[in-house]
MIDOSE-1310 file (N, C-alpha, C; in nm, 2 decimals, decimal comma, always signed):
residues 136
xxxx	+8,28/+11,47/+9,83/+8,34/+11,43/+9,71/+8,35/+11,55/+9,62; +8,45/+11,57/+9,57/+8,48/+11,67/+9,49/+8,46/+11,64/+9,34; +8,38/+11,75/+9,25/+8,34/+11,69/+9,12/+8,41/+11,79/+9,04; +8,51/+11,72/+8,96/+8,58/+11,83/+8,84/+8,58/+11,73/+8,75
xxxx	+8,62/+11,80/+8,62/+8,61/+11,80/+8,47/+8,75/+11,68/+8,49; +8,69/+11,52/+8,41/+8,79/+11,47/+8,38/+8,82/+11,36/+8,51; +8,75/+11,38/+8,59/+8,81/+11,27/+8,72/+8,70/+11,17/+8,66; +8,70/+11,05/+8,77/+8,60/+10,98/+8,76/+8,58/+10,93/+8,92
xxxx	+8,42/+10,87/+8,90/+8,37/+10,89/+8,98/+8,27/+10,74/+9,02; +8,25/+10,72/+9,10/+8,16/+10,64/+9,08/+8,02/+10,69/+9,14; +7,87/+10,59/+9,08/+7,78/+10,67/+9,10/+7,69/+10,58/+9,09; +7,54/+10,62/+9,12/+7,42/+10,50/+9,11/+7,33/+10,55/+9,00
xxxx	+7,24/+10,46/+8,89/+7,18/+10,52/+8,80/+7,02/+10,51/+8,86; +6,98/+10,62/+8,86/+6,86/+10,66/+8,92/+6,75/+10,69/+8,80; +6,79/+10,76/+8,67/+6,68/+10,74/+8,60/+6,68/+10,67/+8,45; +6,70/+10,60/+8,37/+6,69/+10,60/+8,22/+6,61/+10,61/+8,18
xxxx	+6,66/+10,71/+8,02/+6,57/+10,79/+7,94/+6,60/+10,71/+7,81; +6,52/+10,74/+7,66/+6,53/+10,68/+7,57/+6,67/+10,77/+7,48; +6,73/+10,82/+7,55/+6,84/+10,98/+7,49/+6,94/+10,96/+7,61; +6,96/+10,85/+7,72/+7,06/+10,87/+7,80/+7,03/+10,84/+7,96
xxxx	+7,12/+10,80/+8,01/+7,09/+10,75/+8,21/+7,11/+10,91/+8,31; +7,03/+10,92/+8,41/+7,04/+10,95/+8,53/+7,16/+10,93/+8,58; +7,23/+10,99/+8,66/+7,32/+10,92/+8,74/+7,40/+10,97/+8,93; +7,34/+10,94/+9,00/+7,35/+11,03/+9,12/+7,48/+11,00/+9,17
xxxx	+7,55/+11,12/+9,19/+7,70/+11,12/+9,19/+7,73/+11,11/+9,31; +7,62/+11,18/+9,46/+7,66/+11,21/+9,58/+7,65/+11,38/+9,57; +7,63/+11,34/+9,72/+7,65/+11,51/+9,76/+7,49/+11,61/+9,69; +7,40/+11,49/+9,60/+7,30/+11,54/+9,61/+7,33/+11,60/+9,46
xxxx	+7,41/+11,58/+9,41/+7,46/+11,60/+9,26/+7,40/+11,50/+9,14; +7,33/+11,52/+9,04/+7,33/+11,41/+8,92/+7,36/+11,49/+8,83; +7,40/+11,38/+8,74/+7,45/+11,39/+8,58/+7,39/+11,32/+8,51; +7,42/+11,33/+8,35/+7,36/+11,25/+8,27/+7,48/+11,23/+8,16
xxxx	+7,41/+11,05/+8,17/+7,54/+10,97/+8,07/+7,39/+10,99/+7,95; +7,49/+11,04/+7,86/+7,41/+11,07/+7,70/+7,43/+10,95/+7,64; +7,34/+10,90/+7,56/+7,32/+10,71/+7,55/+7,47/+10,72/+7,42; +7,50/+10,83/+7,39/+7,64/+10,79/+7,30/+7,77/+10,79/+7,38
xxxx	+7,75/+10,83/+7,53/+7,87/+10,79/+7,61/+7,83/+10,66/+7,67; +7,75/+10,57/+7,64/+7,76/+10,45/+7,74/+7,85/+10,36/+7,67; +7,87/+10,31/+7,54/+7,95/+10,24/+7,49/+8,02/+10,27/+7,37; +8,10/+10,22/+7,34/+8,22/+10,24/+7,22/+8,10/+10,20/+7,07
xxxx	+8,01/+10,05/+7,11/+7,94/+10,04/+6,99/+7,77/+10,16/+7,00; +7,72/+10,10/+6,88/+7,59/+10,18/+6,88/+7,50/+10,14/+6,97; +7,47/+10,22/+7,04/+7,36/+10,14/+7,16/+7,21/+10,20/+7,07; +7,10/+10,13/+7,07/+6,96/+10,12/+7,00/+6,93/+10,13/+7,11
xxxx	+6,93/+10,02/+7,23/+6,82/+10,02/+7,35/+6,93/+10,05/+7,44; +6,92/+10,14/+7,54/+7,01/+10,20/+7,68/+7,01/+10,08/+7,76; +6,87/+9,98/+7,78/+6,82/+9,87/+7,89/+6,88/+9,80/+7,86; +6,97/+9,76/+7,74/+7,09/+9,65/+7,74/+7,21/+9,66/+7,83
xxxx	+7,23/+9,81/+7,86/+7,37/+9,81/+7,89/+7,35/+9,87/+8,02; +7,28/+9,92/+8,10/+7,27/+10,02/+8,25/+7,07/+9,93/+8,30; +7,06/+9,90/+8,42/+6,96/+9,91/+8,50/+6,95/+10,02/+8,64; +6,81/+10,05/+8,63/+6,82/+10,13/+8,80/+6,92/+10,10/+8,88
xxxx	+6,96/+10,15/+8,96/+6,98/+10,12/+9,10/+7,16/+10,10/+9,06; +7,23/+10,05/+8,96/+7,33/+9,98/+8,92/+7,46/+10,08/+8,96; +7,52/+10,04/+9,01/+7,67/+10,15/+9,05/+7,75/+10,06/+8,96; +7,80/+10,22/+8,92/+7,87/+10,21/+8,74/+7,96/+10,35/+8,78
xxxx	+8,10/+10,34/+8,76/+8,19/+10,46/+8,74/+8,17/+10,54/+8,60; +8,19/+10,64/+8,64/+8,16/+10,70/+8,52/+8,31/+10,87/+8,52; +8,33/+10,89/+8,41/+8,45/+11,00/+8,40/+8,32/+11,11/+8,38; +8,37/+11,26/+8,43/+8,30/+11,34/+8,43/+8,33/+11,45/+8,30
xxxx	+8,27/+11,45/+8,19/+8,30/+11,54/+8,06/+8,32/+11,68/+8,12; +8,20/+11,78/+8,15/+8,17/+11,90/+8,15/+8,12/+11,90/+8,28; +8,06/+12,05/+8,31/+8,02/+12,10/+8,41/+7,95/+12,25/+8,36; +7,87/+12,26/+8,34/+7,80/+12,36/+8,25/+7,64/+12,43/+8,33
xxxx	+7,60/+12,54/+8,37/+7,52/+12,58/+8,45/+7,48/+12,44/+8,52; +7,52/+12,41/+8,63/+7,46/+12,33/+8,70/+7,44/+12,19/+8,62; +7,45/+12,15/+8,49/+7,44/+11,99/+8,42/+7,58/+11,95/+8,44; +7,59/+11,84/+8,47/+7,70/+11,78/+8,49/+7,71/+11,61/+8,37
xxxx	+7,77/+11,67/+8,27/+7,80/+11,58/+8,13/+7,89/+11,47/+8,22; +7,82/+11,33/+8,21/+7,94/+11,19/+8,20/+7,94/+11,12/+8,10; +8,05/+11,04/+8,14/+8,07/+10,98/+8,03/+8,11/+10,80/+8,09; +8,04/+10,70/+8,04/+8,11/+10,53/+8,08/+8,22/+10,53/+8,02
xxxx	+8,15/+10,51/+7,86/+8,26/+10,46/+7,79/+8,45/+10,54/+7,77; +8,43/+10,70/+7,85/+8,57/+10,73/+7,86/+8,63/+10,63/+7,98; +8,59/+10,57/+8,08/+8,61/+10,53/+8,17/+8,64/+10,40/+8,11; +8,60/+10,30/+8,04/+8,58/+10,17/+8,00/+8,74/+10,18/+7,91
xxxx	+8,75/+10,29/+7,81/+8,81/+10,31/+7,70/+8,94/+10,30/+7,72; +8,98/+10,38/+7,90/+9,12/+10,36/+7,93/+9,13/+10,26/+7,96; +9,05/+10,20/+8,01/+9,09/+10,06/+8,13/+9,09/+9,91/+8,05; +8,96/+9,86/+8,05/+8,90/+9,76/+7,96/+8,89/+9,74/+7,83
xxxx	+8,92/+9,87/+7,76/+8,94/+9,85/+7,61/+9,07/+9,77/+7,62; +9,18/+9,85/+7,67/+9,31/+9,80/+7,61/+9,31/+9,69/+7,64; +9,26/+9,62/+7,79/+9,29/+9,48/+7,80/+9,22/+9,42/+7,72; +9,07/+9,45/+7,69/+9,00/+9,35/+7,54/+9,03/+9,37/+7,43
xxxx	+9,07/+9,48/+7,39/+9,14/+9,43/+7,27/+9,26/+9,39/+7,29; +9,33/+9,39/+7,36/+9,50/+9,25/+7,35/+9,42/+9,15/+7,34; +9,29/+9,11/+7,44/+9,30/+9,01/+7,45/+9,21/+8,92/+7,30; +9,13/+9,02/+7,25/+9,10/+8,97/+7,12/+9,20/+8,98/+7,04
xxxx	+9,25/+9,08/+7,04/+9,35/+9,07/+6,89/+9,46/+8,94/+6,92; +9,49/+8,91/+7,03/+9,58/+8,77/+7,04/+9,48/+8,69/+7,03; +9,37/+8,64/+7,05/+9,29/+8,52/+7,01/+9,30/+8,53/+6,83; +9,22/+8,61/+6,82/+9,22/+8,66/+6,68/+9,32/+8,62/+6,56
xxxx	+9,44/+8,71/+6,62/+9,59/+8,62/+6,58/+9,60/+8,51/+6,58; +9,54/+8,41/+6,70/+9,60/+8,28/+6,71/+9,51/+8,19/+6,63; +9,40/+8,22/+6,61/+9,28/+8,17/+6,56/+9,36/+8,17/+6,41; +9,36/+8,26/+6,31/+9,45/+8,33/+6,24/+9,57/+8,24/+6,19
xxxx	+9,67/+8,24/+6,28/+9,78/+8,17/+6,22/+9,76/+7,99/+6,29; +9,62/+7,99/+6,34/+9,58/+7,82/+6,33/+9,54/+7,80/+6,23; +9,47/+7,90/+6,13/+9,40/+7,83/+6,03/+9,44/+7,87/+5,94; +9,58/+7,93/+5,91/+9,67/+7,96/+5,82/+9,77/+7,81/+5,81
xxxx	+9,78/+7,81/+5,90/+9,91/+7,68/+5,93/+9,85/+7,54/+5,91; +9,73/+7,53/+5,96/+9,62/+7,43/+5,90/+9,64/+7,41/+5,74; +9,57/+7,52/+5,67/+9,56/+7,54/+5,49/+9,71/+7,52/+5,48; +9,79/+7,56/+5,55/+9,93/+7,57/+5,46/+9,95/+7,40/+5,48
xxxx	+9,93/+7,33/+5,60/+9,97/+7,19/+5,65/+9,90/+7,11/+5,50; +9,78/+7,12/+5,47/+9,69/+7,04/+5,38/+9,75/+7,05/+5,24; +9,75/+7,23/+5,20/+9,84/+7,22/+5,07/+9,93/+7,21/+5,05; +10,05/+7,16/+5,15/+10,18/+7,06/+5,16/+10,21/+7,01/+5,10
xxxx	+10,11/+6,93/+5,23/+10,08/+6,76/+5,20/+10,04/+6,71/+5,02; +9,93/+6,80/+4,94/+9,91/+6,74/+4,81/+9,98/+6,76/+4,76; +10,08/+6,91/+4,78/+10,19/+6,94/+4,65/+10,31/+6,86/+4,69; +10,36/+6,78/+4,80/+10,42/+6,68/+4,82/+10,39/+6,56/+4,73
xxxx	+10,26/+6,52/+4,73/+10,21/+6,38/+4,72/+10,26/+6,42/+4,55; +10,21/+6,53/+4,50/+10,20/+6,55/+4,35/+10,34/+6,58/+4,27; +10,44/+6,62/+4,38/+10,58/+6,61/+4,29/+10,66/+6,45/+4,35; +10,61/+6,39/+4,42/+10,65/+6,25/+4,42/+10,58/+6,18/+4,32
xxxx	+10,50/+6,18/+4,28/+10,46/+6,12/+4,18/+10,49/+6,15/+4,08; +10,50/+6,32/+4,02/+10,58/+6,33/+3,91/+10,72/+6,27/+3,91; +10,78/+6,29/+4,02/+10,95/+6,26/+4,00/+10,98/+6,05/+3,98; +10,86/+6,02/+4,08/+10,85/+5,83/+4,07/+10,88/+5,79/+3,92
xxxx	+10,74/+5,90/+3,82/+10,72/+5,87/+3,69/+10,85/+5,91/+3,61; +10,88/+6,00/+3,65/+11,02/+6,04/+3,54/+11,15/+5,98/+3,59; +11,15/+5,91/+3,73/+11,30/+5,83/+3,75/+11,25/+5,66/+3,66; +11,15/+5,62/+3,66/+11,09/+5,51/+3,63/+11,14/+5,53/+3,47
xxxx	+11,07/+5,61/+3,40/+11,10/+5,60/+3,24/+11,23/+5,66/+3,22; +11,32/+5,73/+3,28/+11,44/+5,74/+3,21/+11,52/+5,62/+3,27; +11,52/+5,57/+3,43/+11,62/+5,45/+3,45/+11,55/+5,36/+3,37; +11,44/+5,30/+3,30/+11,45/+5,20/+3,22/+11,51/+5,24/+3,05
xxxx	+11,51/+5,35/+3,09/+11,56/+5,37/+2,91/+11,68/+5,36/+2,97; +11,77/+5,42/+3,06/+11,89/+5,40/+3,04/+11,95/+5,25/+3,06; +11,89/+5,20/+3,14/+11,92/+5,02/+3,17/+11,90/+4,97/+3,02; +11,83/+5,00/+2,96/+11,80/+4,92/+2,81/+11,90/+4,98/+2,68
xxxx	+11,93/+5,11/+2,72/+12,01/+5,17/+2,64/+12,16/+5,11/+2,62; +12,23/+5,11/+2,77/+12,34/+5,06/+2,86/+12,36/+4,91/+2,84; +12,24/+4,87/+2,81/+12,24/+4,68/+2,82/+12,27/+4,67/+2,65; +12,22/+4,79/+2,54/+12,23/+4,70/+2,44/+12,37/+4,72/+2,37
């Protein structure tokens, strides 16, 4: 397996540290995912997001005397971001213009009810003035 800058790779995580995972590449090669490349958000605890043993691809940053920099979250970023975010930002949107179109349906409805009742009241008192007017 050939290891350059920028490919990705898949690999097994053999040690976590409280600063970042182990990660055995093959070929007798490890790297280390630095706990700010495992996800997009703040990771506090690494044991939320990687266990021993767990085969996880990872993009390869650097290559530097013999340390070999990876990275998850570049890997995650091309693939799985874009699909989760469309797929939240369309929930989000729809959530959104449900509860827009809801409020809009409700305050309608009262500003309906409230110019029918103004207009009831003012056809009411001017057709009796004019019928009384007309009659006399």
């Amino acid at each position: 397996m050939s290891i350059e800058v920028g490919s990705v790779v898949e690999g097994k995580v053999t040690g976590i540290t409280n600063f970042g995972a182990f990660v055995e590449l093959g070929n007798g090669q490890t790297g280390l995912v630095h706990i700010s490349e495992v996800a997009d958000d703040y990771v506090q605890d690494i044991n939320e997001y990687l266990k021993l043993n767990d085969s996880i691809k990872v993009r390869i940053l650097s290559i530097k005397d013999g340390k070999i920099g990876l990275s998850i979250r570049k890997v995650e970023s091309v693939n799985k971001e874009r699909s989760r975010r469309n797929n939240k930002g369309q929930q989000q949107n729809d959530k959104n213009f449900e509860l827009k179109l809801s409020k809009f349906l409700k305050d309608s409805e009262v500003r309906q009810k409230d110019l029918k009742k103004n207009q009831d009241s003012k056809r009411g008192g001017r057709g009796s003035a004019r019928i009384s007017a007309n009659s006399v």
